[in-house]
N, CA, C and O atoms as a DFTB+ gen file, in Angstrom:
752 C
 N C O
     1  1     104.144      97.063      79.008
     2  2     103.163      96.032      79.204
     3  2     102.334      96.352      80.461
     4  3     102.934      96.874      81.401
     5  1     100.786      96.051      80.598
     6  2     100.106      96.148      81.381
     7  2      99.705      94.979      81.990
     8  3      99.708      94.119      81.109
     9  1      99.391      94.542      82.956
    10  2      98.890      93.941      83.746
    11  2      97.390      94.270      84.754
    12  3      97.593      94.614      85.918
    13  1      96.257      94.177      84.372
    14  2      94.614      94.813      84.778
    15  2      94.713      93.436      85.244
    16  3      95.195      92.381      84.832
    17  1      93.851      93.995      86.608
    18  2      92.595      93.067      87.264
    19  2      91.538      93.344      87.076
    20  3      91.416      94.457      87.589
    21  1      90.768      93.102      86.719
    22  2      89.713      93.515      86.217
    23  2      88.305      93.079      87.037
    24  3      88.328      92.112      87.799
    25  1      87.248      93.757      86.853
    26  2      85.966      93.115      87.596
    27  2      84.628      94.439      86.417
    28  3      84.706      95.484      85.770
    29  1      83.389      93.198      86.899
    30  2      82.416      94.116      85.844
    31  2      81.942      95.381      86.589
    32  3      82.054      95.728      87.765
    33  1      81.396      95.932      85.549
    34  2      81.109      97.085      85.714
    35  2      80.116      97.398      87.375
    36  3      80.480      98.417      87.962
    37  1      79.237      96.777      87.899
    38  2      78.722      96.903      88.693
    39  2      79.319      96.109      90.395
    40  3      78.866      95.603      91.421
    41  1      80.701      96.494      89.683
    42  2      81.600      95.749      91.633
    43  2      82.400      96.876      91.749
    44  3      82.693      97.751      90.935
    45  1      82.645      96.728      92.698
    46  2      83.674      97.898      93.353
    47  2      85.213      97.594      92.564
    48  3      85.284      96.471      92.066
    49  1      86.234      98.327      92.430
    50  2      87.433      98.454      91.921
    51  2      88.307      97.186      92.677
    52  3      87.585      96.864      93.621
    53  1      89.192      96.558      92.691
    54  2      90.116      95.738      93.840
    55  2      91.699      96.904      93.691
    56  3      92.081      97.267      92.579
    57  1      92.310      97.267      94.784
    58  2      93.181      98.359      94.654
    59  2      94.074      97.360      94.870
    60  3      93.662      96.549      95.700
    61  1      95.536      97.039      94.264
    62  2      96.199      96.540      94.209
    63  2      96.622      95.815      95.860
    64  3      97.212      94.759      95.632
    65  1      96.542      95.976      96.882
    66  2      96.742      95.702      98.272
    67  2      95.560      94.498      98.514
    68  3      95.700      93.614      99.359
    69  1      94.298      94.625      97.569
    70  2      93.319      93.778      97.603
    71  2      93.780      92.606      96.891
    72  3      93.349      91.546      97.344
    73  1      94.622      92.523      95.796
    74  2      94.152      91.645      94.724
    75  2      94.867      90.154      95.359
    76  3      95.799      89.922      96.128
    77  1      93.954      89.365      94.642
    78  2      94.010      87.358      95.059
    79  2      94.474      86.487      93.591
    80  3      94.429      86.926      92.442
    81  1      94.807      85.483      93.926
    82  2      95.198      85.006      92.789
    83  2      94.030      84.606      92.127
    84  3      94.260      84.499      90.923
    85  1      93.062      84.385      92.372
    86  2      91.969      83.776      91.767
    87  2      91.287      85.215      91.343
    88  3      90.092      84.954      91.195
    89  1      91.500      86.605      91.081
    90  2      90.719      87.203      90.338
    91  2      90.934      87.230      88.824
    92  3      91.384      86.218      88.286
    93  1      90.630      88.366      88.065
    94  2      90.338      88.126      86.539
    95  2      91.499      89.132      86.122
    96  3      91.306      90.344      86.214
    97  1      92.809      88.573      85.625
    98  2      93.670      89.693      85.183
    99  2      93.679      89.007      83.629
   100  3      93.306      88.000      83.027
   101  1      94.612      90.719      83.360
   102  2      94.376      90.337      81.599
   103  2      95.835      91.312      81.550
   104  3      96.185      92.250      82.266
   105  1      96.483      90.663      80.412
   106  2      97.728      91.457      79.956
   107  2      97.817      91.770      78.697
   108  3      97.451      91.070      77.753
   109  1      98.458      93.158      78.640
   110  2      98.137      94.435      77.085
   111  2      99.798      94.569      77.231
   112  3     100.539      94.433      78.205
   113  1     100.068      94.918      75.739
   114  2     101.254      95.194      75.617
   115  2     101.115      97.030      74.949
   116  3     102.100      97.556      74.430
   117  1      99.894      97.713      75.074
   118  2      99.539      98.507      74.477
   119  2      97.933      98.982      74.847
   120  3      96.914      98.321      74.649
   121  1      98.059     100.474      75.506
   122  2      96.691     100.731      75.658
   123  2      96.559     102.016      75.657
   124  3      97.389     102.677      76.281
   125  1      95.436     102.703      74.927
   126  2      95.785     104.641      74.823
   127  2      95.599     105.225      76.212
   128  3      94.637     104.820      76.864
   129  1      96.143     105.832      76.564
   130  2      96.108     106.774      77.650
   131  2      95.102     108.107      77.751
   132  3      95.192     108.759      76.710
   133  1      94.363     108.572      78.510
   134  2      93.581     109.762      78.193
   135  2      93.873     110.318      79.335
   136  3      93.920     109.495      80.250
   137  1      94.224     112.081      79.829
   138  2      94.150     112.274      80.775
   139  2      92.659     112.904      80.963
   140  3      92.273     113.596      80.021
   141  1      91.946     112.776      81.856
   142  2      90.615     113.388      81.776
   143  2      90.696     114.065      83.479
   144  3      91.519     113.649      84.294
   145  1      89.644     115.199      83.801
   146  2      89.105     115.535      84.743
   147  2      88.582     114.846      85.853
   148  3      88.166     113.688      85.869
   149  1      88.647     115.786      86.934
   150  2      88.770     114.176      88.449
   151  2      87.536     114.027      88.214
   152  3      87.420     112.857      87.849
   153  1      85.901     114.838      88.201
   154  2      85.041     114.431      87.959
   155  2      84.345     113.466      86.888
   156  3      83.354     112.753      87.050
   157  1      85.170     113.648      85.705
   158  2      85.082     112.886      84.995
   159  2      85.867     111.156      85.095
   160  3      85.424     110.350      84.277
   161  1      86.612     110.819      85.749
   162  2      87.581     110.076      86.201
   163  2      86.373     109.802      87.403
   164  3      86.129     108.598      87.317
   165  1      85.612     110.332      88.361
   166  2      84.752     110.030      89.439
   167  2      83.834     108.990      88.392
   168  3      84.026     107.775      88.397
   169  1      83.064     109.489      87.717
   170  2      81.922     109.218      87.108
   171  2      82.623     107.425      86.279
   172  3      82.123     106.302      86.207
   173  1      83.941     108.010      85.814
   174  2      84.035     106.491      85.059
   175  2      84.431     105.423      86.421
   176  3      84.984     104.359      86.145
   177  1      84.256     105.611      87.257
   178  2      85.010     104.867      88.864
   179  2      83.353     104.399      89.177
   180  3      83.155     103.184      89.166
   181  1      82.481     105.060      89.381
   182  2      81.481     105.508      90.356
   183  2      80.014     105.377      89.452
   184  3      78.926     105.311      90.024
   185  1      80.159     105.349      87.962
   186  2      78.559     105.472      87.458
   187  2      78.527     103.909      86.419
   188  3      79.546     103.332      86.037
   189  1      77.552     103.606      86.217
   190  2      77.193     102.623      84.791
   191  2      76.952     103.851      83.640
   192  3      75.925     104.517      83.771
   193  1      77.692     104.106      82.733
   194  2      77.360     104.983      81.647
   195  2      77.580     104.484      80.081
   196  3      78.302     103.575      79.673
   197  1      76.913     105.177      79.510
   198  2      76.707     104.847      77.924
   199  2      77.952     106.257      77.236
   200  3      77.662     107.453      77.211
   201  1      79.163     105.714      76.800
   202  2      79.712     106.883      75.980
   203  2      78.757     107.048      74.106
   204  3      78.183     106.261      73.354
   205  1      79.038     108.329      74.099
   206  2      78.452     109.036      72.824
   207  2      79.171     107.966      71.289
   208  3      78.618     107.447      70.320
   209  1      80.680     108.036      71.776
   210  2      81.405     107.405      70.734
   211  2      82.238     107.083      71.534
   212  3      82.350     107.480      72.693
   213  1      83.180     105.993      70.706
   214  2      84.746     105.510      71.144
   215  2      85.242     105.054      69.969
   216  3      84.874     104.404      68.991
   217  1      86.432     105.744      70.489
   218  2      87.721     105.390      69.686
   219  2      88.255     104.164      69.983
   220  3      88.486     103.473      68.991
   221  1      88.562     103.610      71.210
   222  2      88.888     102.400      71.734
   223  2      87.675     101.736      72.077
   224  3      86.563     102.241      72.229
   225  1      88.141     100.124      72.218
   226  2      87.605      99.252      73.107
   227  2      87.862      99.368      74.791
   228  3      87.066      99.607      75.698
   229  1      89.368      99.085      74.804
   230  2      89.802      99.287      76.363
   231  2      90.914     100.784      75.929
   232  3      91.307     101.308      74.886
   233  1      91.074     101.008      77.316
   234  2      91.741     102.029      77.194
   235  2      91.842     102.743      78.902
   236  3      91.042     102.560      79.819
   237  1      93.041     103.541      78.908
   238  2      93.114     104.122      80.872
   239  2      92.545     105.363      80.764
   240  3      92.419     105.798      79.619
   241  1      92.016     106.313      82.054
   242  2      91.350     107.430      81.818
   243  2      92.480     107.305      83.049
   244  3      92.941     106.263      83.517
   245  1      92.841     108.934      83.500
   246  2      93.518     109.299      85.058
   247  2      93.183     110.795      85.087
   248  3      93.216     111.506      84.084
   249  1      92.932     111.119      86.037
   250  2      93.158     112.656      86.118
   251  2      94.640     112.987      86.643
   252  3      94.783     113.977      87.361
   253  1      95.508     112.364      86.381
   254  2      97.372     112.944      87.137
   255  2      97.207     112.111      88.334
   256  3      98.281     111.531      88.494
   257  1      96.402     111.784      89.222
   258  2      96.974     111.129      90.716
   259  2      96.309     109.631      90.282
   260  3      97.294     108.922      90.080
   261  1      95.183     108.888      90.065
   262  2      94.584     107.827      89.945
   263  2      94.293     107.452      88.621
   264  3      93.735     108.176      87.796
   265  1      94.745     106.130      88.411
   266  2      94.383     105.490      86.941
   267  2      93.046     104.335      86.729
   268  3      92.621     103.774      87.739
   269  1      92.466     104.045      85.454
   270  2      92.284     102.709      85.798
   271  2      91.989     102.274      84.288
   272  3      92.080     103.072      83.355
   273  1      91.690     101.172      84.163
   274  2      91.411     100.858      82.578
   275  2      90.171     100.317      82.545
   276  3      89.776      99.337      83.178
   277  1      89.339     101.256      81.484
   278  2      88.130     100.721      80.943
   279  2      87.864     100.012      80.001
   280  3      88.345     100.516      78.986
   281  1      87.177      98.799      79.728
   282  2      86.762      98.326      78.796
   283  2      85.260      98.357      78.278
   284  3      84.249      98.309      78.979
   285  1      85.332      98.441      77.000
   286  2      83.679      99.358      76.846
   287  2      83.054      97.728      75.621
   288  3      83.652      96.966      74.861
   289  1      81.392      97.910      76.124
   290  2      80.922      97.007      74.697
   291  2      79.710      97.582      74.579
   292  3      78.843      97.798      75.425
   293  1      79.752      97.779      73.551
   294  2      78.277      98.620      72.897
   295  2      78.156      99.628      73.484
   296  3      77.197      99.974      74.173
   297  1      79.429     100.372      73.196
   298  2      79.735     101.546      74.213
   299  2      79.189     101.874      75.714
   300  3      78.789     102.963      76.125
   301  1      79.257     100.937      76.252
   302  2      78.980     101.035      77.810
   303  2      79.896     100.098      78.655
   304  3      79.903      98.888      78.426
   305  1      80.949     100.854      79.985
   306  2      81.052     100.493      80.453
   307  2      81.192      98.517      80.634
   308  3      80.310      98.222      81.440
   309  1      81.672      97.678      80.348
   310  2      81.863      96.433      80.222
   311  2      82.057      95.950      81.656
   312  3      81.215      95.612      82.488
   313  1      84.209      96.041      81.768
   314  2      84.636      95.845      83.184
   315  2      85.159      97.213      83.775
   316  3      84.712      98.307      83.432
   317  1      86.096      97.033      84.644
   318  2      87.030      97.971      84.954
   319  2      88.260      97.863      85.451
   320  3      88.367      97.024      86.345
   321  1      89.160      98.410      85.173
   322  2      90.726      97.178      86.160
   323  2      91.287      98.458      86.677
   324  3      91.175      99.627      86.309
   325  1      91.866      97.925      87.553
   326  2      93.207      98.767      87.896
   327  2      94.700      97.970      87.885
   328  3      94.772      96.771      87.613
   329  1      95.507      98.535      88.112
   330  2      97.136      98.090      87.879
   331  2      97.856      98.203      89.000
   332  3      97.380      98.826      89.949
   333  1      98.986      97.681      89.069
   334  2      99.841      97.357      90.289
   335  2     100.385      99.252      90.143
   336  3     100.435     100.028      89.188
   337  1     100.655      99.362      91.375
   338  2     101.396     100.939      91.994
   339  2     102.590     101.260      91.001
   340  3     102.723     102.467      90.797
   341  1     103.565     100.364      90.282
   342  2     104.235     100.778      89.652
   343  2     103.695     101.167      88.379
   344  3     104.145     102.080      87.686
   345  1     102.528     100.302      88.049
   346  2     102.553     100.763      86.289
   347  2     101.619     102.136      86.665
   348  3     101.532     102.984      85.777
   349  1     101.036     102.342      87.738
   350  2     100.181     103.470      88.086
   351  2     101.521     104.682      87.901
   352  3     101.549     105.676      87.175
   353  1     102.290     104.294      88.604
   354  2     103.244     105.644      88.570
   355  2     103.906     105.620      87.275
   356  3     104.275     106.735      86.904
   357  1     104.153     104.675      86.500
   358  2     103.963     105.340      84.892
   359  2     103.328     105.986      84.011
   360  3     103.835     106.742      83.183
   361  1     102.031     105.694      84.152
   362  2     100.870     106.079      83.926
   363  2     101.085     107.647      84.427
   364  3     101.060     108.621      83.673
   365  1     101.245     107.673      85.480
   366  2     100.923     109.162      85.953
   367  2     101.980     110.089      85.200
   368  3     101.487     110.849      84.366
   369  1     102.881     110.120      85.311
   370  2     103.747     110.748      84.816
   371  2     103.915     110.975      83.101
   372  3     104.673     111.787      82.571
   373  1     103.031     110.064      82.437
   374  2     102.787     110.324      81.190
   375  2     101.592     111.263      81.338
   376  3     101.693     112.429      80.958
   377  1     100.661     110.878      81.784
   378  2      99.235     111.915      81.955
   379  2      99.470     113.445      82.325
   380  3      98.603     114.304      82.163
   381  1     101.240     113.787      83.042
   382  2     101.292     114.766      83.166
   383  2     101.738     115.307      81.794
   384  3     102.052     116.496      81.735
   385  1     101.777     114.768      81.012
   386  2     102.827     115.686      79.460
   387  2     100.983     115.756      78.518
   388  3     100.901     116.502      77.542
   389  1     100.016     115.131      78.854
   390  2      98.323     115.110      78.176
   391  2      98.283     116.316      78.174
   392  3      98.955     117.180      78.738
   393  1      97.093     116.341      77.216
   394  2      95.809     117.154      77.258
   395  2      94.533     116.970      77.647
   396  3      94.118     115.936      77.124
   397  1      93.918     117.358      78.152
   398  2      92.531     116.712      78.973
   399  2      92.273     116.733      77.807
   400  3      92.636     117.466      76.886
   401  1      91.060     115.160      77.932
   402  2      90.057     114.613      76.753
   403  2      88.803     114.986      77.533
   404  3      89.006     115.153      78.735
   405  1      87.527     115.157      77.104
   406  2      86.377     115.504      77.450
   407  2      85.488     114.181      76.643
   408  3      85.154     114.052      75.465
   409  1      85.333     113.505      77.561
   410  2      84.638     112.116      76.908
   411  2      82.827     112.501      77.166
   412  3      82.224     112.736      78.213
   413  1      82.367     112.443      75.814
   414  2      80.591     112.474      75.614
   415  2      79.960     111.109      76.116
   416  3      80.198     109.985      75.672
   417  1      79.205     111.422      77.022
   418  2      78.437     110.007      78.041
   419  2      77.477     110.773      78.408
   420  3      77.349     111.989      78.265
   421  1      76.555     109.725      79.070
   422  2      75.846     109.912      79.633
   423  2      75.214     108.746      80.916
   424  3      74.667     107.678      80.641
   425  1      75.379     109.105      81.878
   426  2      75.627     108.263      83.501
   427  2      74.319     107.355      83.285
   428  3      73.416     108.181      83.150
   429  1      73.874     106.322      83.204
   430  2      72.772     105.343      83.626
   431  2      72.267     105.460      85.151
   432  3      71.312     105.994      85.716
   433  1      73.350     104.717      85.524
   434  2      73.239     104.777      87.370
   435  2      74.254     104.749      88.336
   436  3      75.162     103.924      88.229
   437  1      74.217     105.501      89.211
   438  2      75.482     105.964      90.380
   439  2      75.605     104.826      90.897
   440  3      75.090     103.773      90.519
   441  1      76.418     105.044      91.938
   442  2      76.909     103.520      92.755
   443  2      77.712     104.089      93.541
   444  3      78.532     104.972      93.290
   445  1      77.452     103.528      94.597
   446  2      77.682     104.424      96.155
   447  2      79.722     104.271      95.989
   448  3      80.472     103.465      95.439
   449  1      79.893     105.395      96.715
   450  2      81.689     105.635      96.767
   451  2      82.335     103.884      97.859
   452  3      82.140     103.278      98.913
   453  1      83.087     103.852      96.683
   454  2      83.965     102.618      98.013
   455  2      84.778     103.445      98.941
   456  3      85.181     104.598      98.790
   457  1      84.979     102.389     100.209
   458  2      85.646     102.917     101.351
   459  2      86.613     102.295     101.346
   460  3      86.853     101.089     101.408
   461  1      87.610     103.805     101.211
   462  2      89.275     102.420     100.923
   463  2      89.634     102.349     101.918
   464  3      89.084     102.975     102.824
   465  1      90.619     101.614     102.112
   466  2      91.341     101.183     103.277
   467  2      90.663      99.756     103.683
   468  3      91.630      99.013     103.510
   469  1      89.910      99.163     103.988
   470  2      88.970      97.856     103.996
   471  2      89.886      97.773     103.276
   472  3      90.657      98.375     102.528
   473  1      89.400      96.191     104.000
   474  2      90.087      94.935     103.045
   475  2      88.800      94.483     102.023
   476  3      87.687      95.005     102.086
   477  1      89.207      93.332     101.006
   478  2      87.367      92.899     100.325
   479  2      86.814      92.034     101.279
   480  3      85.601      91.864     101.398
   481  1      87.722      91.448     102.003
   482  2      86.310      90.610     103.247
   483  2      85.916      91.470     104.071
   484  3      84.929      91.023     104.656
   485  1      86.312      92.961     104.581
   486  2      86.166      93.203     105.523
   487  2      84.987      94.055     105.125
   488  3      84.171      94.268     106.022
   489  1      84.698      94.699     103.669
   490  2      84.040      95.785     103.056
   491  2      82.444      94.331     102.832
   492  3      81.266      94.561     103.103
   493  1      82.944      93.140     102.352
   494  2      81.856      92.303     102.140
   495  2      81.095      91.915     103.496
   496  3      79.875      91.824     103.631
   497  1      82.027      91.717     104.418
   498  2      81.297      91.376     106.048
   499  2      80.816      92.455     106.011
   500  3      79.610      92.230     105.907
   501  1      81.037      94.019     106.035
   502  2      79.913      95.403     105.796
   503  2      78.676      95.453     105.659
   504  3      77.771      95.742     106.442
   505  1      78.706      95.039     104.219
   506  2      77.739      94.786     103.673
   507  2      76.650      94.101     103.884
   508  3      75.519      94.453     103.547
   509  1      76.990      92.954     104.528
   510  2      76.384      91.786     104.952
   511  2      75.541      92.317     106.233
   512  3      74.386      92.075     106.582
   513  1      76.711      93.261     106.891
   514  2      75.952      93.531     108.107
   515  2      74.994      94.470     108.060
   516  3      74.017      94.365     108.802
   517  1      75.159      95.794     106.964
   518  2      73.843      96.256     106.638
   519  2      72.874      95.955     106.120
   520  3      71.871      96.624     106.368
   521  1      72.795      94.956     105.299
   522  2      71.601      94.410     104.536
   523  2      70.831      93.768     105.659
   524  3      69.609      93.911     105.658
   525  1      71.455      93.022     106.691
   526  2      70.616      92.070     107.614
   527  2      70.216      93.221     108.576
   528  3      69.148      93.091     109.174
   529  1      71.087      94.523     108.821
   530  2      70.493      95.084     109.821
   531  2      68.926      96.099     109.511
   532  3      68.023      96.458     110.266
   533  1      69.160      96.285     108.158
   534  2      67.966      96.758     107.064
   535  2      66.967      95.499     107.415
   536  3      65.921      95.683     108.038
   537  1      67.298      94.474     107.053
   538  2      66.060      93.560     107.065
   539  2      65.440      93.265     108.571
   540  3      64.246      93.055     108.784
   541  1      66.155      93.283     109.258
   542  2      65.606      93.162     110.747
   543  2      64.950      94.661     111.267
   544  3      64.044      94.355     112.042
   545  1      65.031      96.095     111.165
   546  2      64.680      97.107     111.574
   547  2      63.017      96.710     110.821
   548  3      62.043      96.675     111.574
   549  1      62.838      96.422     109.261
   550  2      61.827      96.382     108.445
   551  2      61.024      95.363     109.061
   552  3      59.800      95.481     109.007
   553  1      61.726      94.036     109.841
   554  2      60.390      93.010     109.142
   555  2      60.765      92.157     110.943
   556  3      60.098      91.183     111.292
   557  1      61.625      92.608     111.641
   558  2      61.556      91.479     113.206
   559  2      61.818      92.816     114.013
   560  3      62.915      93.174     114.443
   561  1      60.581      93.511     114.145
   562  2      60.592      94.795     115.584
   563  2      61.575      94.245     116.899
   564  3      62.595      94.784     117.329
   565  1      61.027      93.214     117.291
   566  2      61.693      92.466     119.154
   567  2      62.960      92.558     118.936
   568  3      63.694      93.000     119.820
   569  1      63.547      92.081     117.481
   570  2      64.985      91.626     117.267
   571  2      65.436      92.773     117.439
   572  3      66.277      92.986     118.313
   573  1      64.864      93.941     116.468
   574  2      65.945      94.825     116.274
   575  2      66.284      95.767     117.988
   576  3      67.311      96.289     118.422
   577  1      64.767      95.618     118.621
   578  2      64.757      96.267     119.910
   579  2      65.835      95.991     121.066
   580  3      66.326      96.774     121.880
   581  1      66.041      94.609     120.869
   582  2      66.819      93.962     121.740
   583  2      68.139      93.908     121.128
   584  3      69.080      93.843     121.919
   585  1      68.480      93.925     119.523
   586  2      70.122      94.861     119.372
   587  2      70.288      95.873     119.496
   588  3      71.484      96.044     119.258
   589  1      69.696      97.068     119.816
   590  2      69.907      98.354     120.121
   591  2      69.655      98.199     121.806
   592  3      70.549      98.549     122.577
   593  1      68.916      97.883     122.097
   594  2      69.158      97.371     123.951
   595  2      70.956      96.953     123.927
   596  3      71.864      97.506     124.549
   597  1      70.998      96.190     123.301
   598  2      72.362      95.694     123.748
   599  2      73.251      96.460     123.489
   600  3      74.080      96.238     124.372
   601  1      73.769      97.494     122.630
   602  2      74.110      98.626     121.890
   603  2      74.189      99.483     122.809
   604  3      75.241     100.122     122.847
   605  1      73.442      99.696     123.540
   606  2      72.844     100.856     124.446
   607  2      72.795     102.128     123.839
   608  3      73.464     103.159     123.913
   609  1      71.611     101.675     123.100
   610  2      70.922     102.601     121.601
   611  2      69.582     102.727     122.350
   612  3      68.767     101.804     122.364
   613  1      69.346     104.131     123.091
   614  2      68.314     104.022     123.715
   615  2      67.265     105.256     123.106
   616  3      66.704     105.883     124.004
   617  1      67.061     105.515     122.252
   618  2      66.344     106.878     121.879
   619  2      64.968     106.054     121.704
   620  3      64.758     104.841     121.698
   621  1      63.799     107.568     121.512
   622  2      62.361     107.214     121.650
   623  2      62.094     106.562     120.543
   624  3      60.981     106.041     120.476
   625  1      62.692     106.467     119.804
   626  2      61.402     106.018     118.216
   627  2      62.824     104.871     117.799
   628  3      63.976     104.893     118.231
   629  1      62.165     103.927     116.797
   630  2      63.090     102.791     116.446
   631  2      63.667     103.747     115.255
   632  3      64.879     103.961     115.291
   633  1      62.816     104.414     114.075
   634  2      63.745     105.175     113.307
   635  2      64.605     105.805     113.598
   636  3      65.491     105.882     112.748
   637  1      64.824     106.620     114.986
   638  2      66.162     107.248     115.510
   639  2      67.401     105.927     115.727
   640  3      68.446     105.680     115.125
   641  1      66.850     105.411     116.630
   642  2      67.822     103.942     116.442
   643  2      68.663     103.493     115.934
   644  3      69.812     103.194     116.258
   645  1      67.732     103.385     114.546
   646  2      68.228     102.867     113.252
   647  2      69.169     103.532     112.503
   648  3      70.095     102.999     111.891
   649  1      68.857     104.992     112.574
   650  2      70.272     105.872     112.418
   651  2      70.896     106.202     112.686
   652  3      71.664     106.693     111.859
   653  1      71.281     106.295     114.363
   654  2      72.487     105.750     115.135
   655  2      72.894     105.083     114.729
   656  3      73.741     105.420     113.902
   657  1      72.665     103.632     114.935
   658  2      73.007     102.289     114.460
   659  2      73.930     102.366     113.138
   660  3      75.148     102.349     112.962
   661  1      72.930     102.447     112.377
   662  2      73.758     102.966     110.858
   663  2      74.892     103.820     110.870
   664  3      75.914     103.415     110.314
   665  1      74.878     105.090     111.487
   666  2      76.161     106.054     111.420
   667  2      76.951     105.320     112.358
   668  3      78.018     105.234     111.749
   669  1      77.106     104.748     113.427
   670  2      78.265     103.987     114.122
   671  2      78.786     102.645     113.030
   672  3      79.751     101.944     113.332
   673  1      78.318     102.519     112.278
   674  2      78.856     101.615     111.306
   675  2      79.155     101.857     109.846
   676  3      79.433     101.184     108.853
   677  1      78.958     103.219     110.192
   678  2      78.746     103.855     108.654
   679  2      80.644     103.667     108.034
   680  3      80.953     103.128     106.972
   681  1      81.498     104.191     108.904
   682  2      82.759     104.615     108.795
   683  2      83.886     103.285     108.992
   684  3      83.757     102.904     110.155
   685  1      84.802     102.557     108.368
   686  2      85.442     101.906     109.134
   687  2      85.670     100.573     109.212
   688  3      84.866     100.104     108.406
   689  1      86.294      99.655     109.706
   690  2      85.186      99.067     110.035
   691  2      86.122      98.428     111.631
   692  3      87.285      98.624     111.981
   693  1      85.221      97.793     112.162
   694  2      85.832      98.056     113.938
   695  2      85.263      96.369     114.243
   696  3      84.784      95.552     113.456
   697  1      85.537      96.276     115.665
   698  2      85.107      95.213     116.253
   699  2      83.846      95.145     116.557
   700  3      83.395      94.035     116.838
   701  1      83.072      96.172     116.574
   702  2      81.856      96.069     116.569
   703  2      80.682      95.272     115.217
   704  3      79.645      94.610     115.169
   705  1      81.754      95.918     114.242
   706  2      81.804      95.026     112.826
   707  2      81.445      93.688     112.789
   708  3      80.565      93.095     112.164
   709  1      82.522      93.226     113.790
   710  2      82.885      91.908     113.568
   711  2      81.655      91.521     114.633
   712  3      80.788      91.122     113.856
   713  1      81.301      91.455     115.490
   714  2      80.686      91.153     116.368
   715  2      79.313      91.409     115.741
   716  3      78.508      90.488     115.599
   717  1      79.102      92.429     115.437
   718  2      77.852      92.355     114.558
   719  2      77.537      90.953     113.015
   720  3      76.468      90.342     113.026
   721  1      78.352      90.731     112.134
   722  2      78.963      90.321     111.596
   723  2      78.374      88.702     112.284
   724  3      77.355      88.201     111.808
   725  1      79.116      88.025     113.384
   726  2      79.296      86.960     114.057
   727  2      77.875      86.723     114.388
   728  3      77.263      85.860     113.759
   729  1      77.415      87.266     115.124
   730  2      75.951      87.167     115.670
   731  2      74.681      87.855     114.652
   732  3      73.484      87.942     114.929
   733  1      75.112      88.124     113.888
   734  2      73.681      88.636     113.033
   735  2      73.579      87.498     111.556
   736  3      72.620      86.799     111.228
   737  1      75.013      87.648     110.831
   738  2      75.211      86.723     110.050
   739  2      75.480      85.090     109.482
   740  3      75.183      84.306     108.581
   741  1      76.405      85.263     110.948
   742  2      76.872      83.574     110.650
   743  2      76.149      82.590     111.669
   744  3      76.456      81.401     111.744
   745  1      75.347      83.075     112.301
   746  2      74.296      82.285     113.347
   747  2      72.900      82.720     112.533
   748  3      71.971      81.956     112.795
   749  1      72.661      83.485     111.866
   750  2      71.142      83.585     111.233
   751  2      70.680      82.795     110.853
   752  3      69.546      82.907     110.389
């Protein structure tokens, strides 16, 4: 028996250390297994794609170390789940006795790599903090001048700035996070 959490196609995965009681699980007493290629296993993690054909509706893809289960409608991508660490290490150990499947698709649109280790509030406060720090570099010059003043982000041009700025937050996420986070977001 399986146990998926599931989320649609255009959210990031929840890795079992993430999951809440209030997300979307679903239970299978039965689901085909495919072992496929890590790139191929990237692309079903990482793209919106249209498969050629399917044999299944839902079903797990793994390359031997990572699993997850897809559910497809009108052959595209639907949700995506993953499973608690134990049924993963079942999973794996069957994928080692496979044969790689070579699944016919074709990718719609990429979607930037998640950063594991984050928690989901901590990856969503992220987020939050780049979108506002995007919107302030674009559209309030003084503002953004006077958070990189405070930063002690001192280079000639605001586009250098801005990519400092960005790569110190690119990785991680830190107290600076949070502080960014506090004063950019929840006082805006």
């Amino acid at each position: 028996m399986f146990i998926v959490n599931y989320v649609y196609d255009d959210e990031e995965l929840f890795e079992p250390y993430e999951w809440e009681e209030n997300d979307t699980y679903q239970q299978y007493n039965y689901l085909p297994i495919y072992k496929v290629s890590t790139k191929q296993l990237h692309d079903f993690i990482y793209t919106q794609m249209k498969l050629l054909y399917d044999d299944y509706d839902t079903f797990i893809v793994s390359d031997g170390h990572y699993s997850l289960v897809i559910e497809l409608k009108n052959n595209r991508i639907f949700r995506r789940g993953t499973m608690s660490y134990q049924q993963q290490d079942k999973i794996l150990t069957i994928v080692q006795t496979l044969k790689e499947t070579c699944f016919a698709y074709y990718i719609i649109v990429e979607a930037y790599e998640k950063e594991f280790g984050l928690t989901r509030n901590e990856r969503l406060k992220k987020l939050c903090i780049e979108e506002v720090i995007d919107e302030i570099f674009i559209t309030h010059d003084e503002l953004f001048e006077k958070l990189c003043d405070e930063l002690h982000i001192h280079e000639d041009n605001a586009q250098d700035n801005y990519l400092i700025l960005k790569k110190r937050l690119e990785k991680g996420y830190s107290s600076l996070h949070e502080i960014l986070y506090d004063e950019l977001v929840l006082k805006k």
